[in-house]
C-alpha positions as CSV (number, residue, x, y, z in Angstrom):
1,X,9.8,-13.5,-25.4
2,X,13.5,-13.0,-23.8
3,X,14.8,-16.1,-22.1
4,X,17.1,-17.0,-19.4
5,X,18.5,-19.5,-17.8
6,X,17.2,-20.9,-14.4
7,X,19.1,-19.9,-11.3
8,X,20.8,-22.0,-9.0
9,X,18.3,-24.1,-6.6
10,X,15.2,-22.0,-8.0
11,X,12.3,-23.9,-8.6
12,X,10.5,-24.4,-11.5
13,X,7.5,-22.3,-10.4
14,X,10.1,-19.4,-9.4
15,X,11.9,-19.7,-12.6
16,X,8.4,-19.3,-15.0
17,X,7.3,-16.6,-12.3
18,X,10.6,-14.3,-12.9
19,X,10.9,-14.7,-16.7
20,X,6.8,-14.2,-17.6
21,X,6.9,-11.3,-14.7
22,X,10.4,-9.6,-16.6
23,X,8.8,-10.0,-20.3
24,X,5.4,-8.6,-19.0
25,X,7.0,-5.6,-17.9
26,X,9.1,-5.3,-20.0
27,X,6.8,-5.4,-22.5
28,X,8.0,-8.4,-24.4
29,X,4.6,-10.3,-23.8
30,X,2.1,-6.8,-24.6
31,X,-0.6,-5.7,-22.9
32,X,-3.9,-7.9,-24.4
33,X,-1.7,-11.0,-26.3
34,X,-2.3,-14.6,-25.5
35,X,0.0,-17.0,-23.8
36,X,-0.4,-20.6,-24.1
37,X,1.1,-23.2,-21.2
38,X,2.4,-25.3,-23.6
39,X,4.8,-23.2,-25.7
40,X,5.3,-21.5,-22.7
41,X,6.5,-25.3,-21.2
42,X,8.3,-25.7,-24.4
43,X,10.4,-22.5,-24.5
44,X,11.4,-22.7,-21.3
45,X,11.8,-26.6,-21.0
46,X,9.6,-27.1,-18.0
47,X,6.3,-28.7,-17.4
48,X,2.8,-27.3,-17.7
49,X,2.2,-27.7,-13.7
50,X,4.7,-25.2,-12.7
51,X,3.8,-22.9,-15.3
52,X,0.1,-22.8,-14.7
53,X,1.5,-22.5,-10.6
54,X,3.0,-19.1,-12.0
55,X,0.7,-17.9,-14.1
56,X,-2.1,-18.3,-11.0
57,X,0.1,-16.3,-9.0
58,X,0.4,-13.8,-11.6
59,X,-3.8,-13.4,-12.0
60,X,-3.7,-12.5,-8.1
61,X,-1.7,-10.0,-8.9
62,X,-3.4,-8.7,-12.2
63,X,-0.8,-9.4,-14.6
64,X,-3.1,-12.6,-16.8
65,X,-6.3,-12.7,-17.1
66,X,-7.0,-17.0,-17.3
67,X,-10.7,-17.9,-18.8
68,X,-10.3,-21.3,-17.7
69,X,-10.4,-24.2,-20.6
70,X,-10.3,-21.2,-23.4
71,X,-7.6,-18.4,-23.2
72,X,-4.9,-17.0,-20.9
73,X,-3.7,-13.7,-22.4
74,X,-1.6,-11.0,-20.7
75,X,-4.0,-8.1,-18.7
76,X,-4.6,-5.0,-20.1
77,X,-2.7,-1.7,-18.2
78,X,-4.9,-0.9,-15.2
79,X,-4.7,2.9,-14.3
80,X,-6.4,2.5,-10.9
81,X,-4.3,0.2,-10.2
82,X,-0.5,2.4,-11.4
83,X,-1.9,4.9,-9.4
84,X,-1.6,3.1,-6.7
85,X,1.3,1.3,-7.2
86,X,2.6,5.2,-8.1
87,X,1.1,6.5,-4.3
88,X,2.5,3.5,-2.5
89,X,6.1,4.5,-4.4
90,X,5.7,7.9,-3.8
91,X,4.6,7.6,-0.4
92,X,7.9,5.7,0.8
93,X,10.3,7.2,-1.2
94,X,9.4,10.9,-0.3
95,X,9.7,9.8,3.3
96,X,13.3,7.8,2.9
97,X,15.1,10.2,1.1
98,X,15.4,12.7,3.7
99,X,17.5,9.8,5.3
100,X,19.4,9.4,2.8
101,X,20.5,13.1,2.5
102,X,21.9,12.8,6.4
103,X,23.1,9.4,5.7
104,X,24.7,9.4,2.2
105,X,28.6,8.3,2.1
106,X,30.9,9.6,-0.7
107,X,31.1,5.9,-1.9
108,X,27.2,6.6,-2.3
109,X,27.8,9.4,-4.7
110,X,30.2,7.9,-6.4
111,X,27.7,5.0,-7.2
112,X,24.8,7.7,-8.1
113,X,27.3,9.4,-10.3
114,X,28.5,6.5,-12.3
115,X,24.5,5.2,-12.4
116,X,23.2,8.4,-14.1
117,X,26.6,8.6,-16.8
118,X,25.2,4.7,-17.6
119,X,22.0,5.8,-18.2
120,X,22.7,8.5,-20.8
121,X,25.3,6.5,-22.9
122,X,22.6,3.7,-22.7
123,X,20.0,6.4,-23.4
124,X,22.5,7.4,-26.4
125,X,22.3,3.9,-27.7
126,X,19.1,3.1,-27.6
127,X,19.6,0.6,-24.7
128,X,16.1,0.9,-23.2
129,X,16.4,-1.9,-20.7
130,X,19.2,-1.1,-20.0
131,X,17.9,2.2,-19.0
132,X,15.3,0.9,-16.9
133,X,17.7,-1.6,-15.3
134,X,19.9,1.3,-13.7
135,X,16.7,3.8,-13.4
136,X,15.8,0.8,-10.9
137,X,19.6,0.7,-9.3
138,X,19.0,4.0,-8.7
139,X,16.2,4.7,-6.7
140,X,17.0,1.2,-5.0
141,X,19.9,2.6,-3.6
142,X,17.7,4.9,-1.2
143,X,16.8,1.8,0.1
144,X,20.4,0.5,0.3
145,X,21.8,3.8,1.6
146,X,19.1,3.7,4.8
147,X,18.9,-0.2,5.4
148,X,15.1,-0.7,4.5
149,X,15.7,-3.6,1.7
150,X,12.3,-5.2,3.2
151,X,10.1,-2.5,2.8
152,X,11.6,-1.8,-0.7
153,X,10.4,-5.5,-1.7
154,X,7.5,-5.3,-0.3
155,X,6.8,-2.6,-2.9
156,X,8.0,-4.2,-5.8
157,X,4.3,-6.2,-5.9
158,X,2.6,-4.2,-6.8
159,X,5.2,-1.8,-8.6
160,X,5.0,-4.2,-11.4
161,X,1.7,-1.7,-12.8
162,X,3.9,1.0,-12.7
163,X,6.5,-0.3,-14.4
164,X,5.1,-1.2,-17.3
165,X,4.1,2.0,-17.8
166,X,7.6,3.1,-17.0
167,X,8.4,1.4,-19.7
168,X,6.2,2.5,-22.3
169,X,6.8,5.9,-21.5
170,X,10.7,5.1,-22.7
171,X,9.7,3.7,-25.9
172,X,7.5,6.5,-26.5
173,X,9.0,9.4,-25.2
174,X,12.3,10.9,-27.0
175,X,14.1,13.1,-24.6
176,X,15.6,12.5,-21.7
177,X,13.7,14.0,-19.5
178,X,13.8,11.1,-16.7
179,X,17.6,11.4,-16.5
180,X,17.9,14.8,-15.8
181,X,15.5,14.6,-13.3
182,X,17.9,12.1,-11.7
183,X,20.5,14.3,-12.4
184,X,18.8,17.0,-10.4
185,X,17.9,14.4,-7.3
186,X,21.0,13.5,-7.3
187,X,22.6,17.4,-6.9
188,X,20.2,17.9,-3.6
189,X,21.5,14.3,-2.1
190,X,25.3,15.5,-2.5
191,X,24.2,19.1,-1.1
192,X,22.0,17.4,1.6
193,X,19.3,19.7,0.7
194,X,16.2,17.3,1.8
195,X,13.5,19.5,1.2
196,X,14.8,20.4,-2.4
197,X,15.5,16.5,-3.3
198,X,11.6,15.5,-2.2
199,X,10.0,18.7,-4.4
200,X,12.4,17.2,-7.5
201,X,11.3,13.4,-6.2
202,X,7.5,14.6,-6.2
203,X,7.7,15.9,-9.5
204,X,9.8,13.0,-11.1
205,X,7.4,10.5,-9.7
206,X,4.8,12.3,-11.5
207,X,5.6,12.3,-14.9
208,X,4.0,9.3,-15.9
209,X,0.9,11.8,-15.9
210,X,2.2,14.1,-17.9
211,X,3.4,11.3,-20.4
212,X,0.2,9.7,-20.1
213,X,-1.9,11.3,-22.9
214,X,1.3,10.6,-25.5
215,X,1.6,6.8,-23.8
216,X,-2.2,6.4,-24.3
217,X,-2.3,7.8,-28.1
218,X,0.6,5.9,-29.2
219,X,-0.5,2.8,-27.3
220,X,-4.3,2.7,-27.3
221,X,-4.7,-1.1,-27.5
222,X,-2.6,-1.7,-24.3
223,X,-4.9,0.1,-21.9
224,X,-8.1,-1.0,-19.6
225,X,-11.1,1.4,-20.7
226,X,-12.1,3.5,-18.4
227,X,-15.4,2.4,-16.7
């Protein structure tokens, strides 16, 4: 598990909610392990009250499964629910981005320009979170560029499905596919071509199905049976 300090004034609850929500999508707690309160008070030198606060907060959402006096382990990945986590995404992006092809700044493309180099040399690398971190900065920004911050974290809730997928499709999937799909977004913001930059958004969003046989095959143990 991948530790970090506590940030200023956050509470203990907050700080065992951010670091168990970052390693569960980020895959450093997998799909189906078990989690224990007290190493989990021990590692990150906090007591067992704030951490089963977090981890209750985390079963609403359907990130732990807790079998009370016997096991907390980490859920296994939902479909149902990244499919709705990816029609949710879809759904506000696809509508935003038209904004932000009227509203885009130079300053803007500078920032989408320098994002997408990052990502390939981190790509190059083999800097996978770092990859994620500025797939994330990027489509954030249409949120930035059109001044709808709330909406955007009112997604991230239930994003957190989606993401872990997201994830698993970079670990398992060698090209880079994702980037030059940015790439392409990217092109149709700078030409203000709306109707171009939501067919290349539509079909972006939807490559986690077309991964999802590969992610599924290398991964088996990860994933919720379907019922």
């Amino acid at each position: 598990m991948k530790l970090s300090q506590a940030l200023p004034r956050e509470t203990g609850k907050n700080y065992a909610l951010r670091v168990l929500k970052e390693n569960i999508v980020g895959l450093e707690l997998p799909p189906g392990s078990q989690i224990s309160e007290n190493e989990l008070s021990a590692a990150l030198g906090i007591s067992r009250t704030p951490i089963r606060e977090a981890l209750s907060e985390l079963e609403v959402i359907g990130l732990v499964e807790i079998v009370p006096q016997k096991k907390t382990s980490i859920s296994l990945i939902d479909y149902g629910l990244v499919e709705e986590a990816s029609f949710l995404r879809f759904t506000l992006e696809y509508a935003v981005i038209e904004q932000v092809c009227r509203e885009r700044t130079e300053e803007d493309l500078l920032r989408f320009g320098q994002n997408i180099e990052l990502q390939r040399l981190l790509f190059r690398t083999g800097d996978l979170d770092g990859v994620m971190e500025k797939d994330n900065e990027f489509h954030r920004a249409f949120f930035e560029i059109t001044r709808k911050m709330e909406i955007y974290q009112l997604m991230q809730k239930l994003q957190v499905h989606f993401d872990r997928v997201r994830n698993l499709s970079l670990s398992t999937i060698t090209d880079a596919a994702i980037i030059d799909e940015h790439e392409a977004i990217f092109a149709s913001i700078r030409a203000r071509d709306a109707e171009k930059a939501r067919a290349q958004l539509r079909a972006h969003l939807a490559r986690y199905r077309i991964d999802a046989d590969i992610i599924r095959s290398a991964c088996p143990q990860y994933f919720k049976q379907k019922k």
